[in-house]
Backbone of each chain as nested JSON, in Angstrom:
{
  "chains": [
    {"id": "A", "residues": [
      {"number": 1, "name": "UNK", "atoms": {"N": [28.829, -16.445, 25.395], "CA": [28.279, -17.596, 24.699], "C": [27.808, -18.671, 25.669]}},
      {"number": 2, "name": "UNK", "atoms": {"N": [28.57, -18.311, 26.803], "CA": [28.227, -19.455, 28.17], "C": [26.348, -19.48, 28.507]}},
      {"number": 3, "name": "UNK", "atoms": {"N": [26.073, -18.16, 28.487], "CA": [24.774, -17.824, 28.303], "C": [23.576, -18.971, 27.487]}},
      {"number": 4, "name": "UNK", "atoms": {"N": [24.055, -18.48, 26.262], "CA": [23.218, -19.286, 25.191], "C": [23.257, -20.702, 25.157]}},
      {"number": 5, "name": "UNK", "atoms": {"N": [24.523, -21.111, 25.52], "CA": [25.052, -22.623, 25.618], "C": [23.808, -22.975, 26.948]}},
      {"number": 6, "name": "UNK", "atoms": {"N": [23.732, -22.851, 27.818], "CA": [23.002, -22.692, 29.223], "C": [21.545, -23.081, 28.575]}},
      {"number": 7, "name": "UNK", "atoms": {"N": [21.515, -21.847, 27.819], "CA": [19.349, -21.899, 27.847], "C": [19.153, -22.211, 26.39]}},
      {"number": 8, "name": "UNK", "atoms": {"N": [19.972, -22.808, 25.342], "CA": [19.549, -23.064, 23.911], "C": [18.187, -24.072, 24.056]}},
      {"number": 9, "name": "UNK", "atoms": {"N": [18.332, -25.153, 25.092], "CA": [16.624, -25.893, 25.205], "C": [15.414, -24.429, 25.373]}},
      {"number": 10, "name": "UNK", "atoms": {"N": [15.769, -23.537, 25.878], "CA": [14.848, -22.685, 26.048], "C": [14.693, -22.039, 24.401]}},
      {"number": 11, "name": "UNK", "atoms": {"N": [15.182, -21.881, 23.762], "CA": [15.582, -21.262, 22.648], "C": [14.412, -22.348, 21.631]}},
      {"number": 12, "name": "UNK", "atoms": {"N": [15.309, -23.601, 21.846], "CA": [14.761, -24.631, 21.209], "C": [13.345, -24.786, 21.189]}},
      {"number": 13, "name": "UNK", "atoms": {"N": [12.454, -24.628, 22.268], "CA": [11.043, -24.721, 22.871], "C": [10.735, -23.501, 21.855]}},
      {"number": 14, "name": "UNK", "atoms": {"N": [11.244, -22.601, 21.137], "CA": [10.058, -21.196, 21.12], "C": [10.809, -21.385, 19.652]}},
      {"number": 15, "name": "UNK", "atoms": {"N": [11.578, -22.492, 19.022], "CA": [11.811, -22.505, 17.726], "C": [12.776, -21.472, 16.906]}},
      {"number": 16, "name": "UNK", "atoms": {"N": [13.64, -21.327, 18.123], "CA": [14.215, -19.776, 17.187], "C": [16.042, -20.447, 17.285]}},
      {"number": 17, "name": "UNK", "atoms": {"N": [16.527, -20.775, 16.559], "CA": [17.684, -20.886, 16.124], "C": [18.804, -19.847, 16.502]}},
      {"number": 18, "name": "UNK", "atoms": {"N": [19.884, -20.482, 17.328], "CA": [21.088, -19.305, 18.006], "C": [22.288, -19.409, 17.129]}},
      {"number": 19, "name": "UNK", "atoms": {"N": [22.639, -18.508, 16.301], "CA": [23.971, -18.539, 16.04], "C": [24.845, -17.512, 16.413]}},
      {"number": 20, "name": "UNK", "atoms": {"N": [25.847, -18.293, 17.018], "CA": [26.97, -16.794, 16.87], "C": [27.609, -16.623, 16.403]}},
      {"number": 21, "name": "UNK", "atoms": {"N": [28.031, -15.048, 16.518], "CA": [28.947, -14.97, 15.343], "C": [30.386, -13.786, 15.599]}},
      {"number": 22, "name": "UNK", "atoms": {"N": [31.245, -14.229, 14.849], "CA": [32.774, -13.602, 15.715], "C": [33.251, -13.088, 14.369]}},
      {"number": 23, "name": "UNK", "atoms": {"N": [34.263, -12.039, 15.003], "CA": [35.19, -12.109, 12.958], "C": [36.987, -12.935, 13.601]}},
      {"number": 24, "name": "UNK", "atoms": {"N": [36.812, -13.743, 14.657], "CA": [37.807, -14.854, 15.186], "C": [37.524, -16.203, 13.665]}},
      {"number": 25, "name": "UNK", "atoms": {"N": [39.098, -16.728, 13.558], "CA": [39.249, -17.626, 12.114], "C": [38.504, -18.34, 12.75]}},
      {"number": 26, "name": "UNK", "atoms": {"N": [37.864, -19.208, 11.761], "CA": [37.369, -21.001, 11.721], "C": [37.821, -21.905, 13.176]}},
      {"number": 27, "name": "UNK", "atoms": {"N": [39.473, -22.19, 13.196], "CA": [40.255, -22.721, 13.936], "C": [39.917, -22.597, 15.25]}},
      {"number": 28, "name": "UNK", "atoms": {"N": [40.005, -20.735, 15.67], "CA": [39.572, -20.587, 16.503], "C": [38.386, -21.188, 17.81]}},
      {"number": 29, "name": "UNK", "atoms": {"N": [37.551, -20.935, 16.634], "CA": [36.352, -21.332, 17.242], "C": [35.671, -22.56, 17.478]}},
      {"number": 30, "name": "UNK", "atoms": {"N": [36.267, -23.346, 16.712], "CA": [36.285, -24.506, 16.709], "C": [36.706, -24.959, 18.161]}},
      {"number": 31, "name": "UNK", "atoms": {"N": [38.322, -24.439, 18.441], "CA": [38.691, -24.915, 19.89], "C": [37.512, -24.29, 21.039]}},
      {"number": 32, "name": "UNK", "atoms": {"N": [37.522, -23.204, 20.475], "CA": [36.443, -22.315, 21.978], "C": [35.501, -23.669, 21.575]}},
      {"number": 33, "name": "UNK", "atoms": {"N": [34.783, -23.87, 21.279], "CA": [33.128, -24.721, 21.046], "C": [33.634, -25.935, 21.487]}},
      {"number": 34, "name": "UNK", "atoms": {"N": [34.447, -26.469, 21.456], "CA": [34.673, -27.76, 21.788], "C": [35.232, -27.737, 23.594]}},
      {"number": 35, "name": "UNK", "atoms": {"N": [36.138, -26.993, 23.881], "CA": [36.076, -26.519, 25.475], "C": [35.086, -26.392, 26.595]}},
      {"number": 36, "name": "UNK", "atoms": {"N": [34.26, -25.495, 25.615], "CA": [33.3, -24.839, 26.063], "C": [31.514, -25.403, 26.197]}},
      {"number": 37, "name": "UNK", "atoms": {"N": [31.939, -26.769, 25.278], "CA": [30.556, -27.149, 25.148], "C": [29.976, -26.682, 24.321]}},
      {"number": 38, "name": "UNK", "atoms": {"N": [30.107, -25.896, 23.449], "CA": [28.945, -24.841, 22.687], "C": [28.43, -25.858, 21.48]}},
      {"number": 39, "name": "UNK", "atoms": {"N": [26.943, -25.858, 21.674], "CA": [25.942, -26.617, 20.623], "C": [25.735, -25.878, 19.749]}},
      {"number": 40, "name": "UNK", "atoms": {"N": [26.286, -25.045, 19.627], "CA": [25.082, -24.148, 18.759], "C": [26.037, -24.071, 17.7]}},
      {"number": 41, "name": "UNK", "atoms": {"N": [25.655, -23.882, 15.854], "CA": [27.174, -22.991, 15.318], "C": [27.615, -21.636, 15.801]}},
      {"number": 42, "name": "UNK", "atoms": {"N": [29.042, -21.263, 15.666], "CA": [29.51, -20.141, 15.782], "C": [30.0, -19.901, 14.408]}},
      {"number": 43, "name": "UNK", "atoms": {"N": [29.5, -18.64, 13.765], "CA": [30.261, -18.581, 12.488], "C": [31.621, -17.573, 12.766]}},
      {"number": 44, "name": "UNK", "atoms": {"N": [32.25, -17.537, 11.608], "CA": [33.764, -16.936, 11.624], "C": [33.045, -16.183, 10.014]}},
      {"number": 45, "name": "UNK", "atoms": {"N": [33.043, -14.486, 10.953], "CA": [33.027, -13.141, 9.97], "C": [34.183, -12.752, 10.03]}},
      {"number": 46, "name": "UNK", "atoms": {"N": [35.078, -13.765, 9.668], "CA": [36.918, -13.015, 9.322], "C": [37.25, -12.132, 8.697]}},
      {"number": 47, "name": "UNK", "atoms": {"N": [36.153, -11.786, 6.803], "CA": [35.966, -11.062, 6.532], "C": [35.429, -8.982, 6.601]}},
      {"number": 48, "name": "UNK", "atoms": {"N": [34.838, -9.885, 7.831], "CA": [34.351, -8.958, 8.745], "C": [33.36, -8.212, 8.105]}},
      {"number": 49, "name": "UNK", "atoms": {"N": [32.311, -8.704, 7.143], "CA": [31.389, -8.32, 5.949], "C": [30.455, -8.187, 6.552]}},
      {"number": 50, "name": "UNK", "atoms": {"N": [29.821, -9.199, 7.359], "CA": [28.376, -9.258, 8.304], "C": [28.506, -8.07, 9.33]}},
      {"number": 51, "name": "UNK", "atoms": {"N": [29.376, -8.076, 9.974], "CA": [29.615, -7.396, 11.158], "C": [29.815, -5.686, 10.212]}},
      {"number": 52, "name": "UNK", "atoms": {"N": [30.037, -5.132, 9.646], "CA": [30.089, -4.301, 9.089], "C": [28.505, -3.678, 8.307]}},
      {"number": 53, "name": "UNK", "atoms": {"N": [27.822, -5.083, 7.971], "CA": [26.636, -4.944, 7.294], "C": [25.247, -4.297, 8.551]}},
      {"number": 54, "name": "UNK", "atoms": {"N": [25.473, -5.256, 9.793], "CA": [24.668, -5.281, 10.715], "C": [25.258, -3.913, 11.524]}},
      {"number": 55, "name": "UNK", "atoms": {"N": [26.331, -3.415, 11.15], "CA": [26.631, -2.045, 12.144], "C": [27.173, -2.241, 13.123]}},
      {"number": 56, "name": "UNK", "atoms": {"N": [27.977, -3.422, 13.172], "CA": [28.693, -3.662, 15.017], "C": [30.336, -3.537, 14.913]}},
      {"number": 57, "name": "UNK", "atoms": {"N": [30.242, -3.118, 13.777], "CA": [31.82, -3.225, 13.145], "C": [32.493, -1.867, 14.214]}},
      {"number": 58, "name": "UNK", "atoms": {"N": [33.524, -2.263, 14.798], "CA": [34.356, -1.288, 15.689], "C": [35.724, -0.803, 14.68]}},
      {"number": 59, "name": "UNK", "atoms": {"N": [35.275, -0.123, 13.813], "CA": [36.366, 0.054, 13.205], "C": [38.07, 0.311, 13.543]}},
      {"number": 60, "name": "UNK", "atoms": {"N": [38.245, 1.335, 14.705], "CA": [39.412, 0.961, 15.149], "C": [40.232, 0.065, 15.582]}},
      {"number": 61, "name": "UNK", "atoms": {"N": [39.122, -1.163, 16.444], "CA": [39.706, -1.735, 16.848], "C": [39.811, -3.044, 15.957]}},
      {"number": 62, "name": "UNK", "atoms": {"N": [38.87, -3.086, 15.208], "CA": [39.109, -4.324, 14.014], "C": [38.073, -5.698, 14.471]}},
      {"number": 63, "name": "UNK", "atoms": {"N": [37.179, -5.272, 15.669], "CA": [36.38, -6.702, 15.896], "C": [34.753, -6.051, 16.207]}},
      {"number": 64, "name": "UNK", "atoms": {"N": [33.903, -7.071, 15.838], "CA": [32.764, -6.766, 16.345], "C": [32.254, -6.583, 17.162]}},
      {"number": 65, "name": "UNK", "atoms": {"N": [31.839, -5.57, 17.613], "CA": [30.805, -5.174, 18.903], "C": [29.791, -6.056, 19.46]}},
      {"number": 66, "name": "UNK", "atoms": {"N": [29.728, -6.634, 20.712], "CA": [28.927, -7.567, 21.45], "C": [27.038, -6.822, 21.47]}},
      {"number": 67, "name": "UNK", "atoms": {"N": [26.65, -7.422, 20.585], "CA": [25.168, -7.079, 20.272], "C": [24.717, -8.673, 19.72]}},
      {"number": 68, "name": "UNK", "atoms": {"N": [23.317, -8.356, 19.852], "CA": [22.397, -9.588, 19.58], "C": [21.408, -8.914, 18.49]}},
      {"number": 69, "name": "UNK", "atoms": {"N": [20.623, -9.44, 17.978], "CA": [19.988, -9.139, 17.004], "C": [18.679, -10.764, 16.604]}},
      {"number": 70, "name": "UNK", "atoms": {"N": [17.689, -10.204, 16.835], "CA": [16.231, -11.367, 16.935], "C": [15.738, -11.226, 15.651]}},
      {"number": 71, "name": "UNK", "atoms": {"N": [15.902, -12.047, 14.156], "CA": [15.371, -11.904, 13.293], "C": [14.288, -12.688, 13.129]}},
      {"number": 72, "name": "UNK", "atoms": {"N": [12.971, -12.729, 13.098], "CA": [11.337, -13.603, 13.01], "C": [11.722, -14.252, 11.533]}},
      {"number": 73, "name": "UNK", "atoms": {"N": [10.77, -15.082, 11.502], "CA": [10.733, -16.52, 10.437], "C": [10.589, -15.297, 8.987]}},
      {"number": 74, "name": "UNK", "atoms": {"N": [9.956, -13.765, 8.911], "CA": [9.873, -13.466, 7.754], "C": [11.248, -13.015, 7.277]}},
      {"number": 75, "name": "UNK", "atoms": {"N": [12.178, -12.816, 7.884], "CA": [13.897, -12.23, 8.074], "C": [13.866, -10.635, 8.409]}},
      {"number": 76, "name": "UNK", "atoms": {"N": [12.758, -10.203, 9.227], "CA": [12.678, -8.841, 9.738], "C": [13.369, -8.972, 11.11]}},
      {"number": 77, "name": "UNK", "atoms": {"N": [14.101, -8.316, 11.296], "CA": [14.542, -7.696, 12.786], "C": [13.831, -7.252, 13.648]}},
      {"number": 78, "name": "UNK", "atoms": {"N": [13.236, -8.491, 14.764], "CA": [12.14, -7.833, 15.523], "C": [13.094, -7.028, 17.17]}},
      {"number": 79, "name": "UNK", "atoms": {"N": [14.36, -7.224, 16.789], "CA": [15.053, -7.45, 18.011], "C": [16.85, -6.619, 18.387]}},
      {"number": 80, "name": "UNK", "atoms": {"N": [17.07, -5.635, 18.794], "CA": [18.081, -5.288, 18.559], "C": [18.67, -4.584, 20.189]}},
      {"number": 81, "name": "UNK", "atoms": {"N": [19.939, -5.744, 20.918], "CA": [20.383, -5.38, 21.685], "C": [21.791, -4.778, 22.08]}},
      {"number": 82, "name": "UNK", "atoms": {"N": [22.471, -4.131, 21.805], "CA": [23.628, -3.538, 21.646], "C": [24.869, -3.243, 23.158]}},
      {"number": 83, "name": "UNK", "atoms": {"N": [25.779, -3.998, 23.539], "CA": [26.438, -3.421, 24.277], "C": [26.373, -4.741, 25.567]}},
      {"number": 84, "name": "UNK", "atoms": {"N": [26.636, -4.126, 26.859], "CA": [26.856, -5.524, 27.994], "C": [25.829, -6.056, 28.129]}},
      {"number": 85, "name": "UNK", "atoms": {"N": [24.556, -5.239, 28.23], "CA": [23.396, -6.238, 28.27], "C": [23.017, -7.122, 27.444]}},
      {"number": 86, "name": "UNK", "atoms": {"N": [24.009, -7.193, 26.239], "CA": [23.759, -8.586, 24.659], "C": [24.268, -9.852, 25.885]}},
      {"number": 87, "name": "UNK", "atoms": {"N": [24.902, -9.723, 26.895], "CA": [25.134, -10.781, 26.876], "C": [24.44, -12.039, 27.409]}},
      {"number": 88, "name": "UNK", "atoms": {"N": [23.622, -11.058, 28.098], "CA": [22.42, -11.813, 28.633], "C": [21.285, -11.988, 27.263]}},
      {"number": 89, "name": "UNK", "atoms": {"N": [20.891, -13.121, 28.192], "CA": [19.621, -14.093, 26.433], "C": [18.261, -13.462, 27.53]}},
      {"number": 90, "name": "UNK", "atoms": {"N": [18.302, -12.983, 28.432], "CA": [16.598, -12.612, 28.933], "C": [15.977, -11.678, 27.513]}},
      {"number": 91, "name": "UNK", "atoms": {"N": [16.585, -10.719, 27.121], "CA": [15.7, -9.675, 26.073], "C": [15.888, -10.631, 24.667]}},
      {"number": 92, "name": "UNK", "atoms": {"N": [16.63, -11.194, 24.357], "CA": [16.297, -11.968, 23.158], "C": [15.692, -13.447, 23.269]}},
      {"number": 93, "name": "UNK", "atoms": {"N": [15.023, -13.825, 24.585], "CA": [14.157, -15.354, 24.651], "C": [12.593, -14.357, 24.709]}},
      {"number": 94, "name": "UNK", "atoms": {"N": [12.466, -13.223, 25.848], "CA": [11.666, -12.434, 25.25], "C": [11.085, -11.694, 24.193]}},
      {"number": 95, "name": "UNK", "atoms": {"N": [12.189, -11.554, 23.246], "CA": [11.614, -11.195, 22.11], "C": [11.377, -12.489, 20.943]}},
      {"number": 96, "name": "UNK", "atoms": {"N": [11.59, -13.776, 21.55], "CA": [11.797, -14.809, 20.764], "C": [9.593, -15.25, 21.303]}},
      {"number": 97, "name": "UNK", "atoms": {"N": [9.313, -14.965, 22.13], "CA": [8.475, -15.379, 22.748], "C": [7.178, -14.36, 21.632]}},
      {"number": 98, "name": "UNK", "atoms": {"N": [7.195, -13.425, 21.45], "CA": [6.583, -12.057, 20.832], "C": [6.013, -12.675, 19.452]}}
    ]},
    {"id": "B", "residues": [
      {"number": 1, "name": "UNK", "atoms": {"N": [35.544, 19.673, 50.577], "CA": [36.526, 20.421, 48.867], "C": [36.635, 18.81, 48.769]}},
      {"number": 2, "name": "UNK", "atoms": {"N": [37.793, 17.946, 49.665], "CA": [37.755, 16.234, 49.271], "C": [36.815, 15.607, 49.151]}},
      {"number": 3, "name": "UNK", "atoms": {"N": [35.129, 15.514, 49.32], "CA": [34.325, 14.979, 49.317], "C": [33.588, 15.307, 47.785]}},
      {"number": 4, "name": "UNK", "atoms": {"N": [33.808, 16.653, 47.201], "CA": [33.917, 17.196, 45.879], "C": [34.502, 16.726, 45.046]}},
      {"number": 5, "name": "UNK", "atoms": {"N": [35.666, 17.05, 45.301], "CA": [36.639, 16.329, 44.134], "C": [36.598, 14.983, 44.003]}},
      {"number": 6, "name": "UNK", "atoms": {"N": [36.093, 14.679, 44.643], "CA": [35.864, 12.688, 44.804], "C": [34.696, 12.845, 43.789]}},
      {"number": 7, "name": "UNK", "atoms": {"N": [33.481, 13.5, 44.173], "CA": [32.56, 13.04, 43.233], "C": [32.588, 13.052, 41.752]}},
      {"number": 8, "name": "UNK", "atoms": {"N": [33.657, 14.192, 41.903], "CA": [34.347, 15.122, 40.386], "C": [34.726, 14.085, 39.439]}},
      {"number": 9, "name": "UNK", "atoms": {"N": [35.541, 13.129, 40.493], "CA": [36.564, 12.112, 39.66], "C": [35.757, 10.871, 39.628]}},
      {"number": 10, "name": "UNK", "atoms": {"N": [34.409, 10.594, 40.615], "CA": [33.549, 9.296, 40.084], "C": [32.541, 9.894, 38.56]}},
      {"number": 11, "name": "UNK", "atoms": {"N": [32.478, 11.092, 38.985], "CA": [31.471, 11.15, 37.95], "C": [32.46, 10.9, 36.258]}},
      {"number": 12, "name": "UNK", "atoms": {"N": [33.647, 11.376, 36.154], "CA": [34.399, 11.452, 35.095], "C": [34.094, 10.153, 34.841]}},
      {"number": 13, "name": "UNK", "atoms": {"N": [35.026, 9.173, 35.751], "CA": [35.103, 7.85, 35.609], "C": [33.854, 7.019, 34.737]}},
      {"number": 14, "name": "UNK", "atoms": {"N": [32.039, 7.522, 35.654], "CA": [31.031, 6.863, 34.943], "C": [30.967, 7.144, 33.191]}},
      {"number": 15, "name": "UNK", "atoms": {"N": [31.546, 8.645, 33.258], "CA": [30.965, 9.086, 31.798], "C": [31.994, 8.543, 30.774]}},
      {"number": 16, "name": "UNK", "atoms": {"N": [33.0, 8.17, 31.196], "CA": [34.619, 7.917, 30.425], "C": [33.904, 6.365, 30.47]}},
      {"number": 17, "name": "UNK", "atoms": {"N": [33.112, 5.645, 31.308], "CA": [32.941, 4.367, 30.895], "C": [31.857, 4.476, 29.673]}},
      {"number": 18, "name": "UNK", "atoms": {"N": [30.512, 5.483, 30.467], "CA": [29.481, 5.254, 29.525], "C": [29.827, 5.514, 27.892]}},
      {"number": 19, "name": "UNK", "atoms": {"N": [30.677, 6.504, 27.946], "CA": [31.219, 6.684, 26.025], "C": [31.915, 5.444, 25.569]}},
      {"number": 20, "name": "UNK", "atoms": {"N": [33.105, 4.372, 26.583], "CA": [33.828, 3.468, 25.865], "C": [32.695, 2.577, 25.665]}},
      {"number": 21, "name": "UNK", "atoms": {"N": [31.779, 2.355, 26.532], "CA": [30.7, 1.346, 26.426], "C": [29.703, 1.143, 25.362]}},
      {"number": 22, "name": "UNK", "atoms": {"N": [29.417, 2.772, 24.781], "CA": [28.63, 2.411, 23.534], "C": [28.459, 4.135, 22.426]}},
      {"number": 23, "name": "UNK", "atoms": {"N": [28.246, 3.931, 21.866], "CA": [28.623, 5.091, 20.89], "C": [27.191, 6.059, 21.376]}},
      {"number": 24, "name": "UNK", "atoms": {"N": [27.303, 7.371, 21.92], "CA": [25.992, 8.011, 22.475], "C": [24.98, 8.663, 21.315]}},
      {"number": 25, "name": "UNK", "atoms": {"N": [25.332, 8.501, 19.955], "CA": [24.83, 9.154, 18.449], "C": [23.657, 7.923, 18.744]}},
      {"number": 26, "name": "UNK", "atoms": {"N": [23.886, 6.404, 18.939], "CA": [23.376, 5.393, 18.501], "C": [22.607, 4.832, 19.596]}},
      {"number": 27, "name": "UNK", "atoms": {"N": [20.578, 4.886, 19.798], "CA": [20.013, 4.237, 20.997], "C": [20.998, 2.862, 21.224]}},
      {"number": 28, "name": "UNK", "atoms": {"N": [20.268, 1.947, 22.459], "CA": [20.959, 0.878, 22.185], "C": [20.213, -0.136, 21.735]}},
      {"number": 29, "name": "UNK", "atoms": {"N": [18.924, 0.351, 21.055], "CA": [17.794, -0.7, 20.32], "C": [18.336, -0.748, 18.788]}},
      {"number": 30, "name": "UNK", "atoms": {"N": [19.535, -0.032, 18.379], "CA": [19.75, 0.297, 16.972], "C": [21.154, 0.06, 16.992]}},
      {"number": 31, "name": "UNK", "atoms": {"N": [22.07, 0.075, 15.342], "CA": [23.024, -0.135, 15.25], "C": [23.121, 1.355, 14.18]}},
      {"number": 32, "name": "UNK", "atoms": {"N": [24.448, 1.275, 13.361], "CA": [24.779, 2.672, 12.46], "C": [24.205, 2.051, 11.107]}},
      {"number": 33, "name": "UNK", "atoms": {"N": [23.562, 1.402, 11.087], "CA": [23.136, 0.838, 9.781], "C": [22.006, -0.076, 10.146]}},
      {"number": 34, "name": "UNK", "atoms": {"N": [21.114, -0.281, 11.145], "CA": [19.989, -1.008, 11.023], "C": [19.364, -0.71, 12.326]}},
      {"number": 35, "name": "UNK", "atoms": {"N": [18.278, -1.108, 12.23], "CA": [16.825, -0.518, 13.405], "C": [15.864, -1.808, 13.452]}},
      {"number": 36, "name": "UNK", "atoms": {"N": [15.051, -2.098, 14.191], "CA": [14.176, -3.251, 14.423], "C": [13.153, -2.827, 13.228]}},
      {"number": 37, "name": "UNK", "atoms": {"N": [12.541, -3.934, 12.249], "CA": [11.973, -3.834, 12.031], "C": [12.3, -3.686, 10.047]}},
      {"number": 38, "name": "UNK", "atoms": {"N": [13.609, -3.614, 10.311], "CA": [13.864, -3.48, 9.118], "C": [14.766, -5.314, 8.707]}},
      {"number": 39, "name": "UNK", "atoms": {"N": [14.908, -5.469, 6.941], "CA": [15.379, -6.695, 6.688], "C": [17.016, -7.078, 7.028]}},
      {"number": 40, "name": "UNK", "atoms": {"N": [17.193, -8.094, 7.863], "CA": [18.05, -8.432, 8.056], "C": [18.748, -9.236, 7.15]}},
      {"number": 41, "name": "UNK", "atoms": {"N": [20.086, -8.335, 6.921], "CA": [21.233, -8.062, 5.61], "C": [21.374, -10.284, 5.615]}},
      {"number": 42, "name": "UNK", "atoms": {"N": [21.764, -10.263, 3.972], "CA": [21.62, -11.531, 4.445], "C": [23.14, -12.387, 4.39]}},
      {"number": 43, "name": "UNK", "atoms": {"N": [23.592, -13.414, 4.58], "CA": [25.116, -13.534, 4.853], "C": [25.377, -14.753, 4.433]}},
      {"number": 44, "name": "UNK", "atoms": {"N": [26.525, -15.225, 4.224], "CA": [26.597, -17.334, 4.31], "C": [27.833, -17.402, 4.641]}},
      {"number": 45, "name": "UNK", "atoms": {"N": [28.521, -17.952, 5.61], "CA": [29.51, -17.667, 6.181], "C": [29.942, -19.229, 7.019]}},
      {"number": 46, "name": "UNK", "atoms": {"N": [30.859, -19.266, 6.926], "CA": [31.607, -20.915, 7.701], "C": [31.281, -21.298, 9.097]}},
      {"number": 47, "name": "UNK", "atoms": {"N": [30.614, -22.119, 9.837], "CA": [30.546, -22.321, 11.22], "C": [31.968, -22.665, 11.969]}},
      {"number": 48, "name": "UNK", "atoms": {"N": [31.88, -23.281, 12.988], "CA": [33.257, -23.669, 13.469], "C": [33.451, -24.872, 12.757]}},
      {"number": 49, "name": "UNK", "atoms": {"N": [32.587, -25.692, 12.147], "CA": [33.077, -26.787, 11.777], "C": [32.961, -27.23, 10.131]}},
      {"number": 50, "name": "UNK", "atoms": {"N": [33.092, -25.86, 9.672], "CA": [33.003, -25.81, 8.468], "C": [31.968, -25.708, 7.424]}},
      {"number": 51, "name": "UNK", "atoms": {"N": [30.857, -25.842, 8.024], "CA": [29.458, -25.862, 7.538], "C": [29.27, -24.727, 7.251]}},
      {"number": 52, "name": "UNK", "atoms": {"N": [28.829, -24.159, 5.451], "CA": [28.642, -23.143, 5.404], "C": [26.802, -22.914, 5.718]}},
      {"number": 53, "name": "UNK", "atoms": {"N": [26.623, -21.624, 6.366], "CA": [25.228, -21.312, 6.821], "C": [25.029, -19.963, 6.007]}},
      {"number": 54, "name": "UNK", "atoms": {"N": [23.648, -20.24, 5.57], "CA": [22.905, -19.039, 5.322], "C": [21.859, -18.684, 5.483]}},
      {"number": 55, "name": "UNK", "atoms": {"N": [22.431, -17.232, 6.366], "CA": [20.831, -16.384, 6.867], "C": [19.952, -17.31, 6.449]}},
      {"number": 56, "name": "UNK", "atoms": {"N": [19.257, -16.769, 5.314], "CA": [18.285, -16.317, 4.22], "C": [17.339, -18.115, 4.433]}},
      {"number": 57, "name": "UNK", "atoms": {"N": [18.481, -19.544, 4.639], "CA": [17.783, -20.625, 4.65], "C": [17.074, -20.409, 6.003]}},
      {"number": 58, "name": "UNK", "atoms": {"N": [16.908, -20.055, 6.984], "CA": [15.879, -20.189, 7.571], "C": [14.754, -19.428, 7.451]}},
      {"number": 59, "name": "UNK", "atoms": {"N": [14.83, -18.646, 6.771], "CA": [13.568, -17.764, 6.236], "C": [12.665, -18.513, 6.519]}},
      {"number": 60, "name": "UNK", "atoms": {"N": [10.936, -18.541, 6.598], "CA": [9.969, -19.455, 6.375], "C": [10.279, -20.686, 7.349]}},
      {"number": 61, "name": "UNK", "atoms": {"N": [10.641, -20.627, 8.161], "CA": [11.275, -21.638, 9.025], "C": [11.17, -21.535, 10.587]}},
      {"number": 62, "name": "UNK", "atoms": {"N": [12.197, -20.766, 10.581], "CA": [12.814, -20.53, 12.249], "C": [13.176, -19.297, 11.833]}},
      {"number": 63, "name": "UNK", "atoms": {"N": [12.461, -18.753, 13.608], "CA": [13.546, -17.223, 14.052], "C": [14.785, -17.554, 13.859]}},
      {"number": 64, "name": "UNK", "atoms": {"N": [15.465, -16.363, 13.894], "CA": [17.114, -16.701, 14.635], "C": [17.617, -15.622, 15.412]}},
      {"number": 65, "name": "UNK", "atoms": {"N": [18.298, -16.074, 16.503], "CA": [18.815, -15.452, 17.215], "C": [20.36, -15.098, 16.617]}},
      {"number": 66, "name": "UNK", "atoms": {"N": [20.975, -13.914, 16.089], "CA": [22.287, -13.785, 16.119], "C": [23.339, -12.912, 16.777]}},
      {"number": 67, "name": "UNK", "atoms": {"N": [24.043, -13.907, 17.832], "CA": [24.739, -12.907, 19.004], "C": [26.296, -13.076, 18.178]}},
      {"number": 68, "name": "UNK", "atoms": {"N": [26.76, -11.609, 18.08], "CA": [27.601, -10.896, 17.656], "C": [28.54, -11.406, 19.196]}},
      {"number": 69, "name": "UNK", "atoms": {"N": [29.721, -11.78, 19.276], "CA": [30.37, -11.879, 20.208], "C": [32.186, -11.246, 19.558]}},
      {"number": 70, "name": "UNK", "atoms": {"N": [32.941, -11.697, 20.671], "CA": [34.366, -11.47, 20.218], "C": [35.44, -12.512, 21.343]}},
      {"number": 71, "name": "UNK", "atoms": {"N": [35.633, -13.507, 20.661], "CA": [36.06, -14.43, 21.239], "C": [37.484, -14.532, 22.337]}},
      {"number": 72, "name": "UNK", "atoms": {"N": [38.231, -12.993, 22.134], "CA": [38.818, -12.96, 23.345], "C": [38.962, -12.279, 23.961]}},
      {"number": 73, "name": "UNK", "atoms": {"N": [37.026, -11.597, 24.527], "CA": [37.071, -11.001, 25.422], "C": [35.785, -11.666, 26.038]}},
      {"number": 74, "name": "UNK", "atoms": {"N": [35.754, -12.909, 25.695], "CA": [34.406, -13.655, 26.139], "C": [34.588, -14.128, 27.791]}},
      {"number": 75, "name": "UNK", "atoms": {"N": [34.054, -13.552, 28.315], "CA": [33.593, -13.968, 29.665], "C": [32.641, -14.84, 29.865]}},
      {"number": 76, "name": "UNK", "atoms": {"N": [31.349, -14.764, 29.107], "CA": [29.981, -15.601, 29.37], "C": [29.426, -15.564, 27.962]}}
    ]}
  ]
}
């Protein structure tokens, strides 16, 4: 999230809105964002409904898989990065740019 | 024979990472339930500060970027 926190003005310039998202409670995240600086919201999929919907759901282990996902102003998915390279924002400011 | 078995046991090592690292059924442009290009499922869900958000309001608006994280194994 240190990432996004870093380049959200870059984000900001090309109009594309960062949220993240955890299935960690409310509470949680609240403390991380406030530590951490984080501008952006982080939502809490405690339910773990989204993360299950979008396919990142790790079922054994009970938490979501580190992926990014670039949805355009029509709500199509122009953008789908899965695994260590989500954590970098280069392929999703690039696909924010498209 | 030791210069063998060394490679024996790096190569295990890469492939024992590359499977924990990502499921090999699934590119890594795709998930088990969605592909670029298709509608992104829509959600409304609590921020950290209680604000409920939904997908669907930025429609007609703004992209969005949504990074899937897991908060205690966050490094960056």
């Amino acid at each position: 999230m240190h990432n996004y926190r870093d380049s959200l003005q870059q984000f900001r310039e090309l109009d594309a809105q960062v949220l993240g998202i955890s299935v960690d409670a409310g509470p949680s995240l609240k403390v991380f964002a406030e530590q951490n600086g984080v501008n952006f919201p982080l939502l809490s999929d405690f339910q773990r409904v989204a993360s299950a919907q979008y396919g990142v759901l790790n079922q054994e282990r009970g938490f979501a898989n580190r992926a990014t996902f670039v949805i355009d102003r029509e709500g199509k998915i122009k953008h789908i990065e899965v695994g260590r390279t989500a954590i970098e924002v280069a392929g999703a400011l690039n696909a924010c740019r498209k | 024979m030791a210069r063998r078995a060394l490679a024996a046991g790096v190569l295990c090592l890469l492939t024992a990472g590359c499977t924990f690292a990502q499921n090999p059924q699934v590119p890594a442009d795709q998930t088990s339930t969605l592909k670029v290009g298709d509608m992104a499922p829509d959600f409304e869900l609590p921020d950290h500060n209680g604000n409920m958000i939904k997908l669907s309001d930025f429609r007609g608006k703004q992209s969005v970027v949504l990074a899937f994280f897991v908060l205690a194994f966050t490094g960056g």
